[in-house]
Biopython code that builds the backbone (N, CA, C, O; Angstrom):
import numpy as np
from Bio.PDB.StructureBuilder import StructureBuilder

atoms = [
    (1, "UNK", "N", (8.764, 24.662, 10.315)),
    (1, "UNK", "CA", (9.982, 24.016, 9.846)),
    (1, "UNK", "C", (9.767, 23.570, 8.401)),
    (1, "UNK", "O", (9.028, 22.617, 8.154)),
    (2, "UNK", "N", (10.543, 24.394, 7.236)),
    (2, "UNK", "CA", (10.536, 23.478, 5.953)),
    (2, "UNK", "C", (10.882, 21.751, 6.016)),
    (2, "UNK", "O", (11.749, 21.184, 6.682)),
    (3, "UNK", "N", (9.957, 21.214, 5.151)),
    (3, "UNK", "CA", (10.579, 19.831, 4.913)),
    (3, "UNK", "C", (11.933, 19.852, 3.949)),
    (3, "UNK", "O", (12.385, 20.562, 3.051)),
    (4, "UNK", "N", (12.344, 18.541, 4.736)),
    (4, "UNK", "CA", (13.655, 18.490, 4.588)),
    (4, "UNK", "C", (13.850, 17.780, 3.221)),
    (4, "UNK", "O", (12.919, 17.038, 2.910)),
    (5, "UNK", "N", (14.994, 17.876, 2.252)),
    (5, "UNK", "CA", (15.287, 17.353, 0.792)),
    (5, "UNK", "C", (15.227, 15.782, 1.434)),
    (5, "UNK", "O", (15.261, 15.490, 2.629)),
    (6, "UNK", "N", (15.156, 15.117, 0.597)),
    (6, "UNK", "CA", (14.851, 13.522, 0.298)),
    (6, "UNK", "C", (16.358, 12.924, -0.603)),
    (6, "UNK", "O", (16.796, 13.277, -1.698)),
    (7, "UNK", "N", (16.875, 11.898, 0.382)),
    (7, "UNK", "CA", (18.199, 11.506, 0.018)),
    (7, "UNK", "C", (18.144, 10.686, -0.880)),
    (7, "UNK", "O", (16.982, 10.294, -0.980)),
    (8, "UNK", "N", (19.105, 9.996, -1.928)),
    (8, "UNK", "CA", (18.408, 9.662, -3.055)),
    (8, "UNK", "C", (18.043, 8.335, -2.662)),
    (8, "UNK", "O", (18.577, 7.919, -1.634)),
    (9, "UNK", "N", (17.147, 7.491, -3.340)),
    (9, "UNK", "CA", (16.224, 5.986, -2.333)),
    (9, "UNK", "C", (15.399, 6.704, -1.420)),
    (9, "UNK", "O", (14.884, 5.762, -0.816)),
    (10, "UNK", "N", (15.040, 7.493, -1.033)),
    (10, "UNK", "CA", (14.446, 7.470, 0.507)),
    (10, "UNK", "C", (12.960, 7.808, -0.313)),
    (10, "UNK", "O", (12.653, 8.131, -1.461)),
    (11, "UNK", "N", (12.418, 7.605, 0.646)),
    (11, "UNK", "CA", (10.635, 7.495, -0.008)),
    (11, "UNK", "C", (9.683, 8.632, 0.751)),
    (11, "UNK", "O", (10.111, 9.220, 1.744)),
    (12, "UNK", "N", (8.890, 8.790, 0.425)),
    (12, "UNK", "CA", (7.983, 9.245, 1.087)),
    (12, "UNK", "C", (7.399, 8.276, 1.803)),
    (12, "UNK", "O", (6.905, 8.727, 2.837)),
    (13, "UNK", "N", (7.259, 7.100, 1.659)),
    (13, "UNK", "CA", (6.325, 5.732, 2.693)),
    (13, "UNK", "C", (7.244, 5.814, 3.290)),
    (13, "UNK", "O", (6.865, 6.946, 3.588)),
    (14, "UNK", "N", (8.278, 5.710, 3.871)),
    (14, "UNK", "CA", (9.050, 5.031, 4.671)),
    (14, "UNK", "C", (9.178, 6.454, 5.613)),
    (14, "UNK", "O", (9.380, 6.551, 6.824)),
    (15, "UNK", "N", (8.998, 7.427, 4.671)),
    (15, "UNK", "CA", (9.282, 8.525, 6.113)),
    (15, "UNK", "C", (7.387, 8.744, 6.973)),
    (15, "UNK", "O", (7.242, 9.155, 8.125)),
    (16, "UNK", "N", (6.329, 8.386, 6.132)),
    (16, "UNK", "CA", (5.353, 8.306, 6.907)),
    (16, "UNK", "C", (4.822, 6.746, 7.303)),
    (16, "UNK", "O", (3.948, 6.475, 8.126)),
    (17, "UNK", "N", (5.120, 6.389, 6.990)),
    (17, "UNK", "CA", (4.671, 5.104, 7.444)),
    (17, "UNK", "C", (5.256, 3.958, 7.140)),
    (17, "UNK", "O", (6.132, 3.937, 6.275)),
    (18, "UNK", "N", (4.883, 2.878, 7.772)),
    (18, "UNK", "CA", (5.401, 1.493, 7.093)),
    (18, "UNK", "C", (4.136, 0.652, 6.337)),
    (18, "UNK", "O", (3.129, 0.393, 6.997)),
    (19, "UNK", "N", (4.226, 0.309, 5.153)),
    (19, "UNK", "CA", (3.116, -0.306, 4.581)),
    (19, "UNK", "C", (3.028, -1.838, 5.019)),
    (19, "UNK", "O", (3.866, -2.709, 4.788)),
    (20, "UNK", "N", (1.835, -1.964, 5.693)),
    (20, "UNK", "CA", (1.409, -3.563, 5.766)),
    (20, "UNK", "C", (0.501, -3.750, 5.041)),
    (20, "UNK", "O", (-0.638, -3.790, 5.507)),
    (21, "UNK", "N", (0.703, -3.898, 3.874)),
    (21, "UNK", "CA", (0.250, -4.277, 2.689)),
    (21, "UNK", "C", (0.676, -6.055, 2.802)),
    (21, "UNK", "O", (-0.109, -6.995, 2.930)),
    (22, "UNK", "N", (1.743, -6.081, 2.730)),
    (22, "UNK", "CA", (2.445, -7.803, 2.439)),
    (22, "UNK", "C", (1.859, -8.432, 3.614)),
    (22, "UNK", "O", (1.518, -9.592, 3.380)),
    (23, "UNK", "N", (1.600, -7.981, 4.974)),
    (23, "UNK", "CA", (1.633, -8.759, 5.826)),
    (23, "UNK", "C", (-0.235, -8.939, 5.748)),
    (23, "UNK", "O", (-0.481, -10.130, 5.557)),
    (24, "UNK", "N", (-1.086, -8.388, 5.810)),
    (24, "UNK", "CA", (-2.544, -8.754, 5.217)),
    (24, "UNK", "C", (-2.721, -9.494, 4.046)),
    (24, "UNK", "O", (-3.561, -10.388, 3.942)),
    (25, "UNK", "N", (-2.010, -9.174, 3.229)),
    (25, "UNK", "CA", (-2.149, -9.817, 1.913)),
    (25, "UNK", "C", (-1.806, -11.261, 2.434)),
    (25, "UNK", "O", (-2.728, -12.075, 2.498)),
    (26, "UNK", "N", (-0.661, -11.592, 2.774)),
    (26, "UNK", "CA", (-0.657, -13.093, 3.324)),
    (26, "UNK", "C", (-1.296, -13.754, 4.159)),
    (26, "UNK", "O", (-1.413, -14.977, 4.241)),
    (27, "UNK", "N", (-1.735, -12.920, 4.814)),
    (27, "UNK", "CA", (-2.923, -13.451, 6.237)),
    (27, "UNK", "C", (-4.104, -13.811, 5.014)),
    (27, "UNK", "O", (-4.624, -14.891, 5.296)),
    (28, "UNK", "N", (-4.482, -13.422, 4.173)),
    (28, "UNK", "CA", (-5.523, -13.684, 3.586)),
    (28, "UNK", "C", (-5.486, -14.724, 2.079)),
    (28, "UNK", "O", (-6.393, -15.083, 1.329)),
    (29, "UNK", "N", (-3.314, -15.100, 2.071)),
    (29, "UNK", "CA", (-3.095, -15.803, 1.497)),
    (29, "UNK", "C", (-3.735, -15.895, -0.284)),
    (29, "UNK", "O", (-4.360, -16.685, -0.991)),
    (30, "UNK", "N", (-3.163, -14.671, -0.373)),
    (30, "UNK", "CA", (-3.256, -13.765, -1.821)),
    (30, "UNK", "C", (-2.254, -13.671, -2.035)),
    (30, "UNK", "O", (-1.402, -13.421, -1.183)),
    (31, "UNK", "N", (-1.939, -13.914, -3.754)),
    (31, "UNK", "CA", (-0.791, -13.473, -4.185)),
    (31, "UNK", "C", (-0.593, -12.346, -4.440)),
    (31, "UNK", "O", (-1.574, -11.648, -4.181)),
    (32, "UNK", "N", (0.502, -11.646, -4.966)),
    (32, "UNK", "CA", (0.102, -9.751, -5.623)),
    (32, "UNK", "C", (-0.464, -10.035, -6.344)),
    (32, "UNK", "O", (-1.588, -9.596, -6.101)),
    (33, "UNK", "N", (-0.457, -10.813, -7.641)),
    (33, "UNK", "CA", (-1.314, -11.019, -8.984)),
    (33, "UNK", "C", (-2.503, -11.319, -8.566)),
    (33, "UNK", "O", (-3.338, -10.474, -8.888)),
    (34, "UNK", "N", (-2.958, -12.324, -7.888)),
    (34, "UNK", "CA", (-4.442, -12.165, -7.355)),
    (34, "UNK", "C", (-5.065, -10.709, -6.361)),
    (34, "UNK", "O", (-6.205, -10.282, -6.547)),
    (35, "UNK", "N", (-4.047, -10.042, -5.256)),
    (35, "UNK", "CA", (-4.739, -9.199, -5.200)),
    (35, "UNK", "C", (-4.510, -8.215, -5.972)),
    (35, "UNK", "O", (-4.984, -7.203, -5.456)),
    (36, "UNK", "N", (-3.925, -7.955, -7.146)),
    (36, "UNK", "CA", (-4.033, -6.873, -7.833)),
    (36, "UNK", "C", (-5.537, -7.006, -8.996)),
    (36, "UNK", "O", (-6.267, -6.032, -9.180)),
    (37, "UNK", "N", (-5.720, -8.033, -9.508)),
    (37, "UNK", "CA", (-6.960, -9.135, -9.846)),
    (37, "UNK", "C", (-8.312, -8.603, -9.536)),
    (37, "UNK", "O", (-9.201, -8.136, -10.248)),
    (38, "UNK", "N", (-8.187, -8.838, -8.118)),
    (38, "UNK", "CA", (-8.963, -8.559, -7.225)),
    (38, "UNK", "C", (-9.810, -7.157, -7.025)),
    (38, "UNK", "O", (-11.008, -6.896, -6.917)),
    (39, "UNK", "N", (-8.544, -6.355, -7.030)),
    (39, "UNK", "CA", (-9.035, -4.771, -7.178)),
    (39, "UNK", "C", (-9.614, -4.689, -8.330)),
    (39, "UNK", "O", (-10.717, -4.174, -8.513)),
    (40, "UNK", "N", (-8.732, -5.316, -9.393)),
    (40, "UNK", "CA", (-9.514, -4.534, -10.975)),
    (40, "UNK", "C", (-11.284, -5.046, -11.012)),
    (40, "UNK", "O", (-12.275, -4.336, -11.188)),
    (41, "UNK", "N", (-11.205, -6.328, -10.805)),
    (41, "UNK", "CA", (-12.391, -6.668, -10.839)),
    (41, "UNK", "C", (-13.550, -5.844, -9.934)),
    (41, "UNK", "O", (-14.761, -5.930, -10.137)),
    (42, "UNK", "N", (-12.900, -5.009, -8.870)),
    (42, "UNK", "CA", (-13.844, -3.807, -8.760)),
    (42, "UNK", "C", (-13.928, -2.872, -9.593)),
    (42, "UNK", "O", (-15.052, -2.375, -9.528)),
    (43, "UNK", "N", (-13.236, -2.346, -10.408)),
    (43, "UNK", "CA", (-13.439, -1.430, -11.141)),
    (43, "UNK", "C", (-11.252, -0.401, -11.197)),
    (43, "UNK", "O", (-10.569, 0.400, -11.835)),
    (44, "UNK", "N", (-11.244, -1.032, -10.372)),
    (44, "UNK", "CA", (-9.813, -0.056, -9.662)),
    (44, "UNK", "C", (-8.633, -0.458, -10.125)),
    (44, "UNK", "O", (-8.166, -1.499, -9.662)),
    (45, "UNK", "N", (-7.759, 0.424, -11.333)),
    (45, "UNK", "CA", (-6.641, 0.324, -11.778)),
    (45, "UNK", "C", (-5.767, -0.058, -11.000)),
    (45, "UNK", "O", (-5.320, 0.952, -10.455)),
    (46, "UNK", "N", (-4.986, -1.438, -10.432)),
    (46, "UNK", "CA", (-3.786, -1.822, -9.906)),
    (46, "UNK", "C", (-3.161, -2.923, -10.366)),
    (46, "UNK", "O", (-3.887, -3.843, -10.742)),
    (47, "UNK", "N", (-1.616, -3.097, -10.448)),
    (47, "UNK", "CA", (-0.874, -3.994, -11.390)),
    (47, "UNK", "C", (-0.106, -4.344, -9.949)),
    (47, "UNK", "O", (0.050, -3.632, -8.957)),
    (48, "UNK", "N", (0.322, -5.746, -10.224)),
    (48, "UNK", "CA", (1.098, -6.837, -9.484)),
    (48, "UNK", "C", (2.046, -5.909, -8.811)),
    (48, "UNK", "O", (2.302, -5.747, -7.618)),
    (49, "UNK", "N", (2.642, -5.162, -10.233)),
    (49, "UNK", "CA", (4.110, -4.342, -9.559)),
    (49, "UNK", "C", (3.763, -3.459, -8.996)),
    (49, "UNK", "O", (4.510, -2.953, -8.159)),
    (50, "UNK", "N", (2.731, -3.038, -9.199)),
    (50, "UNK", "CA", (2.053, -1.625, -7.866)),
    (50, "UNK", "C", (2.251, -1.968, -6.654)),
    (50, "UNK", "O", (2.750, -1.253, -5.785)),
    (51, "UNK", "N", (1.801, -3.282, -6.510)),
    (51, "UNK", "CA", (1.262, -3.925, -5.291)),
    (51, "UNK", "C", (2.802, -3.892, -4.732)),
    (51, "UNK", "O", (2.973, -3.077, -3.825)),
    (52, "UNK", "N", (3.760, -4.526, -5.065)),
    (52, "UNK", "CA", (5.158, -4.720, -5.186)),
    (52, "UNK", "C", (5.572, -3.764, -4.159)),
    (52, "UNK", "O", (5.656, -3.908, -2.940)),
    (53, "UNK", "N", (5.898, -2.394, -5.177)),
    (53, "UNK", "CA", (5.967, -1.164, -4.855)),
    (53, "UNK", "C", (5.623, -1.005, -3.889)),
    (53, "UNK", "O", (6.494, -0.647, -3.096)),
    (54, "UNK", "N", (4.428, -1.134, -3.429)),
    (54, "UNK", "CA", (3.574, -0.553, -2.018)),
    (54, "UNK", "C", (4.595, -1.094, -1.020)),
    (54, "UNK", "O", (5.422, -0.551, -0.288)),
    (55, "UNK", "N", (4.135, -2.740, -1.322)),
    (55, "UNK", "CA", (5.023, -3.174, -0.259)),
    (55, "UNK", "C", (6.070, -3.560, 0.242)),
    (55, "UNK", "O", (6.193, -4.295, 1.222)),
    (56, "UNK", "N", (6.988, -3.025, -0.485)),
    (56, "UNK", "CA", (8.287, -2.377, -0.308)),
    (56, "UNK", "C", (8.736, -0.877, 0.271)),
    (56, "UNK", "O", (9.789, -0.289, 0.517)),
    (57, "UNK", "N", (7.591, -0.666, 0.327)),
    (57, "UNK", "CA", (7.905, 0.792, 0.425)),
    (57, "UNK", "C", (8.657, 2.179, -0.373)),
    (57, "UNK", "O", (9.052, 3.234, 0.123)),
    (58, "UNK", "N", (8.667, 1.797, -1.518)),
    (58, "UNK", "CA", (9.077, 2.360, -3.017)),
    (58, "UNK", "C", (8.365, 2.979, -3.437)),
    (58, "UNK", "O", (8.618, 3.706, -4.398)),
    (59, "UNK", "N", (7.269, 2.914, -2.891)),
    (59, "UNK", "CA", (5.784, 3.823, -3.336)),
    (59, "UNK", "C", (4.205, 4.186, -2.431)),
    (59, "UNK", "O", (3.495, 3.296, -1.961)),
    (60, "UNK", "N", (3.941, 5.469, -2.352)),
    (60, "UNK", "CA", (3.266, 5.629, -1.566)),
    (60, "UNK", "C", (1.707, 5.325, -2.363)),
    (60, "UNK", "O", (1.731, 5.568, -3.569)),
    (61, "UNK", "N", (0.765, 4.971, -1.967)),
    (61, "UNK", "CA", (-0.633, 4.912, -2.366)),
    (61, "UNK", "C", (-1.374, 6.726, -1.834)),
    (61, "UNK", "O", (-1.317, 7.142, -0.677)),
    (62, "UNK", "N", (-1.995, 7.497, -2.997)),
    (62, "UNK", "CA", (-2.636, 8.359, -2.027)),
    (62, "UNK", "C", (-3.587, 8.482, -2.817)),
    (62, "UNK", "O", (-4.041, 9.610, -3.008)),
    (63, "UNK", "N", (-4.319, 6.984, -3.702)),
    (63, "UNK", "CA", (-5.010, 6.995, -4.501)),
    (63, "UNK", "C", (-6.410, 6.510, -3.872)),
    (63, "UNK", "O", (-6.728, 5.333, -4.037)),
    (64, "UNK", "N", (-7.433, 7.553, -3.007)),
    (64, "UNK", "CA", (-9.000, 6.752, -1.891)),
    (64, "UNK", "C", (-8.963, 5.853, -2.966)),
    (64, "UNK", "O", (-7.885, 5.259, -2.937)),
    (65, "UNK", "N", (-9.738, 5.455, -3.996)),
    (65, "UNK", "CA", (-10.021, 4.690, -4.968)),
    (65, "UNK", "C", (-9.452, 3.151, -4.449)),
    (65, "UNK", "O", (-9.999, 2.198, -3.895)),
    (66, "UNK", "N", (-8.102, 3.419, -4.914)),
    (66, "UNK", "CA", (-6.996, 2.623, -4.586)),
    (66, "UNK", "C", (-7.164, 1.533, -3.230)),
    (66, "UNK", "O", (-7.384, 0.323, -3.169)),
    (67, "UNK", "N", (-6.952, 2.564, -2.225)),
    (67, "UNK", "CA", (-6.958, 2.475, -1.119)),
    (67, "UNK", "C", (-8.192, 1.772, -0.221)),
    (67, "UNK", "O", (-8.054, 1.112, 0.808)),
    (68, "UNK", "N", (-9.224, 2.052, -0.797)),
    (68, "UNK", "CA", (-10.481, 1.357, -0.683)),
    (68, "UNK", "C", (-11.063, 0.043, -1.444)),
    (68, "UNK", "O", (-11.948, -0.743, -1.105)),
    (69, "UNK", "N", (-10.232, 0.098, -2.605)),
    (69, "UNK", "CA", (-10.602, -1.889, -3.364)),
    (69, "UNK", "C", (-9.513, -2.586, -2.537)),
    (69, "UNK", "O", (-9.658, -3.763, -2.207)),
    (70, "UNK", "N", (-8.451, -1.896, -2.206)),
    (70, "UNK", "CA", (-7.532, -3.261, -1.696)),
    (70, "UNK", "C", (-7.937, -3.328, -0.451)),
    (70, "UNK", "O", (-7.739, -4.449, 0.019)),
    (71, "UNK", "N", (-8.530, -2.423, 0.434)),
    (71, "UNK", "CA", (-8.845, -2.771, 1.929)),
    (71, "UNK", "C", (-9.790, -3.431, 2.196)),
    (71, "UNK", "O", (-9.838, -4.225, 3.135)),
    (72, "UNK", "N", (-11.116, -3.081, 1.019)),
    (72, "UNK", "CA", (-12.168, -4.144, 0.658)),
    (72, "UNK", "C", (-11.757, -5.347, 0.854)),
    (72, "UNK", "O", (-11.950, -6.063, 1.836)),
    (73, "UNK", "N", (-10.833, -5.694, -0.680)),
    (73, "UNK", "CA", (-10.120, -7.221, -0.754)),
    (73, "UNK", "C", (-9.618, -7.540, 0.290)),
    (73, "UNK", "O", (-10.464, -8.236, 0.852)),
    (74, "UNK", "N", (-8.720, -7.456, 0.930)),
    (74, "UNK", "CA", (-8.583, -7.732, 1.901)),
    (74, "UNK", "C", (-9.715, -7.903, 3.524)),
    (74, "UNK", "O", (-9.704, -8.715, 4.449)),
    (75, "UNK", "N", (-10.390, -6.955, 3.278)),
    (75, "UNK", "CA", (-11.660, -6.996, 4.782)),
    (75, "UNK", "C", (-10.757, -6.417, 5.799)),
    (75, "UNK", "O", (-10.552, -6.881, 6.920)),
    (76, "UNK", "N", (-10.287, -5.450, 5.331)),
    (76, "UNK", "CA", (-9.531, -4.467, 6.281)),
    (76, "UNK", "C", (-10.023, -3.163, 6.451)),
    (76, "UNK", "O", (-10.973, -2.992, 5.687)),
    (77, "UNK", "N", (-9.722, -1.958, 7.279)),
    (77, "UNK", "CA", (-9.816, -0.502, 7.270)),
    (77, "UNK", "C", (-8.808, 0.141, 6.416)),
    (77, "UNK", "O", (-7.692, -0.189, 6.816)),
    (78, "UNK", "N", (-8.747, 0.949, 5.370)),
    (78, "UNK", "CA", (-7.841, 1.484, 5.297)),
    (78, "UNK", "C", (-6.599, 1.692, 5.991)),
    (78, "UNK", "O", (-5.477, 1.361, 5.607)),
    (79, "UNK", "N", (-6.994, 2.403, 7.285)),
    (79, "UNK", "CA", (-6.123, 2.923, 8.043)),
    (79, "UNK", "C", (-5.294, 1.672, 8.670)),
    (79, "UNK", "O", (-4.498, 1.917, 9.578)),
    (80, "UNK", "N", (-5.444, 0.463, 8.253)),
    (80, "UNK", "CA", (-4.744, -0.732, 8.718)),
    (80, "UNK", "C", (-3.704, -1.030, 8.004)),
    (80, "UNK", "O", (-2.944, -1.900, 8.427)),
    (81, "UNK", "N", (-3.387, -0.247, 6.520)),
    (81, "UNK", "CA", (-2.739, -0.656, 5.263)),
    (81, "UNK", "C", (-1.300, 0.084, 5.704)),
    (81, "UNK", "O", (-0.265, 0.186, 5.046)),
    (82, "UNK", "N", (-1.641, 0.620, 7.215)),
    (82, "UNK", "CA", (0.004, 1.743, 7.109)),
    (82, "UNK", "C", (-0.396, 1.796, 8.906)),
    (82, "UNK", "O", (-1.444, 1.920, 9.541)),
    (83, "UNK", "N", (1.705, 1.557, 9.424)),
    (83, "UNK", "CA", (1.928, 1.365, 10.590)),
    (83, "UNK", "C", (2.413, 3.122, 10.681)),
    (83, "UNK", "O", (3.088, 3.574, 9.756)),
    (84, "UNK", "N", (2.065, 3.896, 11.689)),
    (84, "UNK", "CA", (2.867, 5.043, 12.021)),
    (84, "UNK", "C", (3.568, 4.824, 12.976)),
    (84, "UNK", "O", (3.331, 3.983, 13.843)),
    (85, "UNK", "N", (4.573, 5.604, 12.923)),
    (85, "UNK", "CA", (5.176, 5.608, 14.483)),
    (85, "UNK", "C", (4.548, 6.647, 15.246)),
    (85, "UNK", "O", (3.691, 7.402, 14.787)),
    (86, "UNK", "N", (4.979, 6.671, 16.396)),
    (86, "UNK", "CA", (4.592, 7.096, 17.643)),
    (86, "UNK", "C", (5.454, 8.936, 17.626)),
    (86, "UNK", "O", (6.598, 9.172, 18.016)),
    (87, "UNK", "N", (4.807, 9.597, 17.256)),
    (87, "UNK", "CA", (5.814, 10.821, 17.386)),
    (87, "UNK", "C", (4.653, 12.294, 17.545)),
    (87, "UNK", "O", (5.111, 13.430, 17.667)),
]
sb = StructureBuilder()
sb.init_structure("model")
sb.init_model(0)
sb.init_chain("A")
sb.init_seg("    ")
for serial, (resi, resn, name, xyz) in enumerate(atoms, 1):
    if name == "N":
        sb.init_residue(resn, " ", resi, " ")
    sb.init_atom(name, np.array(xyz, "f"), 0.0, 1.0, " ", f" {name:<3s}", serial, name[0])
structure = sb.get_structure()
């Protein structure tokens, strides 16, 4: 089956996943500016509004790099940063 065109707004996150980005980040009671902070001080390019983005779902992360300072910061798995559905 070709993939299907993308309506205008619609994301690629939202059709694979839901980002729980916001909801860790608050459990660990980080702001975006601190965890974006956070990453650089590993070495790993990320800005407040990235973070934003993510967790809104406006933007997908498919950056390992990425994906691995904020799960660090946080003390998460990667694979914790995104809800799938069941399909």
């Amino acid at each position: 089956m070709p993939p299907r065109a993308y309506l205008k707004g619609e994301t690629m996150a939202l059709r694979i996943g839901r980002c729980l980005l916001r909801e860790l980040r608050k459990a660990k009671k980080l702001s975006q500016v601190e965890l974006a902070k956070r990453v650089r001080d590993l070495g790993v390019d990320l800005s407040d509004t990235t973070v934003s983005e993510f967790e809104r779902n406006e933007r997908i992360c498919t950056n390992i790099l990425t994906l691995k300072g904020i799960s660090r910061v946080l003390g998460c798995h990667i694979d914790d940063l995104y809800e799938f559905p069941d399909s």
